[in-house]
mmCIF file of the C-alpha atoms, coordinates in Angstrom:
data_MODEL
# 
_entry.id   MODEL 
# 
loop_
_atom_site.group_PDB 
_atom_site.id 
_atom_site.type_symbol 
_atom_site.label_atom_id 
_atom_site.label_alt_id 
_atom_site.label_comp_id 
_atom_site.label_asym_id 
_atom_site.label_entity_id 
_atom_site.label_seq_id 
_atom_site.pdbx_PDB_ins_code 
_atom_site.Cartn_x 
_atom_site.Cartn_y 
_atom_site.Cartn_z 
_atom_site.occupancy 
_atom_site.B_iso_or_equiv 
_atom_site.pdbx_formal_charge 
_atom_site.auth_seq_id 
_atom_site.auth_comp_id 
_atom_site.auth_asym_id 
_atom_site.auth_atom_id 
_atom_site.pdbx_PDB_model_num 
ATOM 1  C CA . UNK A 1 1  ? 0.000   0.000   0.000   1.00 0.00 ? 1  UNK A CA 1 
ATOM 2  C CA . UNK A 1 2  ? 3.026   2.090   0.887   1.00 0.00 ? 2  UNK A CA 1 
ATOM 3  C CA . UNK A 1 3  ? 4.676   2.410   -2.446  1.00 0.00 ? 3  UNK A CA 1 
ATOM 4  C CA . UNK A 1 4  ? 1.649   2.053   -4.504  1.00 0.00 ? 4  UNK A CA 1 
ATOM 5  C CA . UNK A 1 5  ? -1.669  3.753   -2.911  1.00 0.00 ? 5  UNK A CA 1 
ATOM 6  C CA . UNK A 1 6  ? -0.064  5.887   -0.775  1.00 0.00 ? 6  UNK A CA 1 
ATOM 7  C CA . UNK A 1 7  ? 2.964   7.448   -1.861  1.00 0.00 ? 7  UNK A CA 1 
ATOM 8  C CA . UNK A 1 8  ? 1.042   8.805   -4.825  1.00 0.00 ? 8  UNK A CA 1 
ATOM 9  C CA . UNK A 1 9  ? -1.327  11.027  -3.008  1.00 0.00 ? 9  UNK A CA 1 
ATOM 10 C CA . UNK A 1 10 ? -3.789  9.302   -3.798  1.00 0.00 ? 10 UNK A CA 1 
ATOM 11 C CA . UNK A 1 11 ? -4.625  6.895   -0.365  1.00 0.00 ? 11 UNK A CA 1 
ATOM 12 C CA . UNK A 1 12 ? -3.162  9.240   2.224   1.00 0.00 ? 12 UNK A CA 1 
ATOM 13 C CA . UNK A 1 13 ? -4.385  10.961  5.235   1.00 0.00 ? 13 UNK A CA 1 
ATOM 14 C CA . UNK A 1 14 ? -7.001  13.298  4.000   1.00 0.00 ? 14 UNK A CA 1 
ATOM 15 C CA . UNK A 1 15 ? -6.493  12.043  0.363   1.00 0.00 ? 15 UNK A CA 1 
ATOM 16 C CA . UNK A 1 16 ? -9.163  9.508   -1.512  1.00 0.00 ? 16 UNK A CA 1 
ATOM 17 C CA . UNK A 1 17 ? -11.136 6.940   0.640   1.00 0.00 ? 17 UNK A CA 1 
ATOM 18 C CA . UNK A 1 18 ? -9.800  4.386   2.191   1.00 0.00 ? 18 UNK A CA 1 
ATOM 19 C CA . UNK A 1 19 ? -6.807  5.699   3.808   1.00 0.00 ? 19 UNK A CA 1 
ATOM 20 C CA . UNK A 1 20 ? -4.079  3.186   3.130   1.00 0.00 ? 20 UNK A CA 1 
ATOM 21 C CA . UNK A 1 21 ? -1.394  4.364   5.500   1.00 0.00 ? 21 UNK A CA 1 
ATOM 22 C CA . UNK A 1 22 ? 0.168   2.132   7.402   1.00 0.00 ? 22 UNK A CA 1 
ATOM 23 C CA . UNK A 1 23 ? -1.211  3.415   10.670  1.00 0.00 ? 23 UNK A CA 1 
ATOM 24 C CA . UNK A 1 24 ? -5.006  3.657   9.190   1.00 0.00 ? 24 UNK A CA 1 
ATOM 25 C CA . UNK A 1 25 ? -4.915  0.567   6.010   1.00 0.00 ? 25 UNK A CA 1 
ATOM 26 C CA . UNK A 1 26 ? -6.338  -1.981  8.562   1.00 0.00 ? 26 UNK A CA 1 
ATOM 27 C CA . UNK A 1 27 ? -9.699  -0.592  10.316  1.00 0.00 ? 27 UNK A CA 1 
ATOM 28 C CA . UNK A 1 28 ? -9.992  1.539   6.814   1.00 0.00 ? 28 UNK A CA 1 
ATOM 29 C CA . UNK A 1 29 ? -10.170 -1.545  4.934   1.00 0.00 ? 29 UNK A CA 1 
ATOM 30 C CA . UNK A 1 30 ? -12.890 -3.173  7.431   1.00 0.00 ? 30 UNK A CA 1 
ATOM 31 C CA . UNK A 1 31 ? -14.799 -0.023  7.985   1.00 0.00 ? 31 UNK A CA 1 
ATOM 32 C CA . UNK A 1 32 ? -15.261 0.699   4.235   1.00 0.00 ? 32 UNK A CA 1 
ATOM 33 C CA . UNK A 1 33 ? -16.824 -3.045  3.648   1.00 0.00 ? 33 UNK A CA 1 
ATOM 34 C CA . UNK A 1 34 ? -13.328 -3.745  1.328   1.00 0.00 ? 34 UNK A CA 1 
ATOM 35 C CA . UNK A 1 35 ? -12.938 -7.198  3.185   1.00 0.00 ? 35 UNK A CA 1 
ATOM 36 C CA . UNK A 1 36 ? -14.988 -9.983  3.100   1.00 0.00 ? 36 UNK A CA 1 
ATOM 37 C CA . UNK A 1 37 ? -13.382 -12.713 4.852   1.00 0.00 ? 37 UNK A CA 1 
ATOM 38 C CA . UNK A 1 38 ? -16.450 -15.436 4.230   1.00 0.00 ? 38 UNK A CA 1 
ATOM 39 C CA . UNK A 1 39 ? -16.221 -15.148 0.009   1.00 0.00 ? 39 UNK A CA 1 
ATOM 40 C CA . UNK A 1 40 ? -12.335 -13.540 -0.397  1.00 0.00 ? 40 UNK A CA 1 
ATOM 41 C CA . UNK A 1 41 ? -13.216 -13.673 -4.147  1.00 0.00 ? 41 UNK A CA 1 
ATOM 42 C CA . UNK A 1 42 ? -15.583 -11.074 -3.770  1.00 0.00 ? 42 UNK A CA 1 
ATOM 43 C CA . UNK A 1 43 ? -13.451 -8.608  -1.123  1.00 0.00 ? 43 UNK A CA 1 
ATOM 44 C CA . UNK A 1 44 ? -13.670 -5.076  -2.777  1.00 0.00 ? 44 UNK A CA 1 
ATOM 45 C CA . UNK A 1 45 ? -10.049 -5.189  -1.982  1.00 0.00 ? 45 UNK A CA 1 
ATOM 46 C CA . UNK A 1 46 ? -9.475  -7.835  -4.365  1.00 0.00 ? 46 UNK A CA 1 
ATOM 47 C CA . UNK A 1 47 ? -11.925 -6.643  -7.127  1.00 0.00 ? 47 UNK A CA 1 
ATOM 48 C CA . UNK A 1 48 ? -9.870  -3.389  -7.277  1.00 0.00 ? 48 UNK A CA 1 
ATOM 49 C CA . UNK A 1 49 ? -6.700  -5.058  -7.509  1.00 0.00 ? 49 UNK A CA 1 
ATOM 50 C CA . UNK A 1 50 ? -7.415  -7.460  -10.284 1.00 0.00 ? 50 UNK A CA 1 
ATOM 51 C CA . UNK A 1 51 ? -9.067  -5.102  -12.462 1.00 0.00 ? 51 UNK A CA 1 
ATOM 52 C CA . UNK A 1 52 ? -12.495 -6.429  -12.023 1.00 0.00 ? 52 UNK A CA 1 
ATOM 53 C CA . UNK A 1 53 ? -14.226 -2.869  -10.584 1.00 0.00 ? 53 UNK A CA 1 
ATOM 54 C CA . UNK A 1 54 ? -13.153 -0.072  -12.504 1.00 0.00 ? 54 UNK A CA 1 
ATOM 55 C CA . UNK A 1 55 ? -10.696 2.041   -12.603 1.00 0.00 ? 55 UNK A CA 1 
ATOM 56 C CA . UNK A 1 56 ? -8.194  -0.557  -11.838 1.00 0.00 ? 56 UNK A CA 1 
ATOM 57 C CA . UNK A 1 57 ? -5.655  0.120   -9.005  1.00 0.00 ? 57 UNK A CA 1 
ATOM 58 C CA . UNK A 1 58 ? -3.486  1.173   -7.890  1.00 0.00 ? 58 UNK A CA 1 
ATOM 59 C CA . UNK A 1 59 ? -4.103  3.611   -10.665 1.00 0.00 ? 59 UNK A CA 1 
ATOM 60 C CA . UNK A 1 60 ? -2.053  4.202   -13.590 1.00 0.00 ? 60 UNK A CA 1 
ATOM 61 C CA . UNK A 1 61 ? -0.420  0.603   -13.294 1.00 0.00 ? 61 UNK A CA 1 
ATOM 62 C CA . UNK A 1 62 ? -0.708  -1.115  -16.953 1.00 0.00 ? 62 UNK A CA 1 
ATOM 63 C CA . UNK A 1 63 ? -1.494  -4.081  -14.768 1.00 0.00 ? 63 UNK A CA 1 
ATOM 64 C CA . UNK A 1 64 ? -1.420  -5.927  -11.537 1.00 0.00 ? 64 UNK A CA 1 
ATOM 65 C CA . UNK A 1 65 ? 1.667   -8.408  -10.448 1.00 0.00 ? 65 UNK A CA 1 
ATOM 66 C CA . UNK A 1 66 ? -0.325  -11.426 -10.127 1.00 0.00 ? 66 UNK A CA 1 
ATOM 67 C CA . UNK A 1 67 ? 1.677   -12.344 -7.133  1.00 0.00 ? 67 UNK A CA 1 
ATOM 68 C CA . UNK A 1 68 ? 0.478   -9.090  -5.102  1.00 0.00 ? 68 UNK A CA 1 
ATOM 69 C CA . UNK A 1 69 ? -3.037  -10.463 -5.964  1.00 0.00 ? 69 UNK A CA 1 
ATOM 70 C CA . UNK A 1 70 ? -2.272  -13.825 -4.854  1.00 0.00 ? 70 UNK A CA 1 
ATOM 71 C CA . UNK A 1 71 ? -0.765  -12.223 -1.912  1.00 0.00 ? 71 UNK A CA 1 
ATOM 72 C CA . UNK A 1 72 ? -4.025  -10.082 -1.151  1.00 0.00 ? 72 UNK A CA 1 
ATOM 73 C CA . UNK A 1 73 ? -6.460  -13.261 -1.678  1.00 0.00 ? 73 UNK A CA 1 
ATOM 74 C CA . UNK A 1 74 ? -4.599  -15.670 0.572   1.00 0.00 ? 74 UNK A CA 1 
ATOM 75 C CA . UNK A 1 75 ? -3.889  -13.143 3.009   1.00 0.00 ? 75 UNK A CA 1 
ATOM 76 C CA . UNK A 1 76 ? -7.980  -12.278 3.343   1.00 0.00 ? 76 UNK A CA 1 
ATOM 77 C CA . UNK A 1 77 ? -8.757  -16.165 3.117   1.00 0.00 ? 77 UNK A CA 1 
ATOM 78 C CA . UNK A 1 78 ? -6.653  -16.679 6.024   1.00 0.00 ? 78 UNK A CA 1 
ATOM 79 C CA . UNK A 1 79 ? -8.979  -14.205 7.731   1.00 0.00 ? 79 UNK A CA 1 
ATOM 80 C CA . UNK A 1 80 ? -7.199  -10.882 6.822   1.00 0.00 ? 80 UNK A CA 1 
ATOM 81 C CA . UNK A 1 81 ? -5.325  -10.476 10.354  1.00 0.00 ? 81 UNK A CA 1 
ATOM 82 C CA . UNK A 1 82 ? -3.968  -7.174  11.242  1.00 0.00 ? 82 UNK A CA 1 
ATOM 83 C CA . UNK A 1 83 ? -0.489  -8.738  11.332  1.00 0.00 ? 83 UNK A CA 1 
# 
């Protein structure tokens, strides 16, 4: 989230909803519905990351590393921990 949501302005403190810093990613995440650790498939989270909701992000990225995606998925199947 660091280098790709919030270093561009974008996912900051007082930038664009949900802010992705490293002190705020967590409850932002689970307070803004992103996470949905009973179907991980259909996290918000995940959608946005593999290009299936529109605009893909993080923005401006030709596309996603699939392993950042496979990252996101397992980490939200094995019940997205703040860890």
């Amino acid at each position: 989230f660091a280098k790709s949501c919030t270093a561009t302005g974008c996912h900051n403190s007082g930038g664009q909803v949900p802010d992705l810093t490293a002190a705020n990613a967590f409850d932002a995440l689970f307070a803004e519905d992103m996470i949905d650790v009973d179907k991980p498939e259909d996290s918000e989270l995940y959608l946005w990351l593999t290009g299936q909701l529109k605009p893909a992000m993080p923005l401006g990225a030709a596309s996603n590393p699939s392993n950042i995606n496979q990252l996101t998925l397992a980490w939200i199947k094995q019940g997205a921990k703040n860890n």
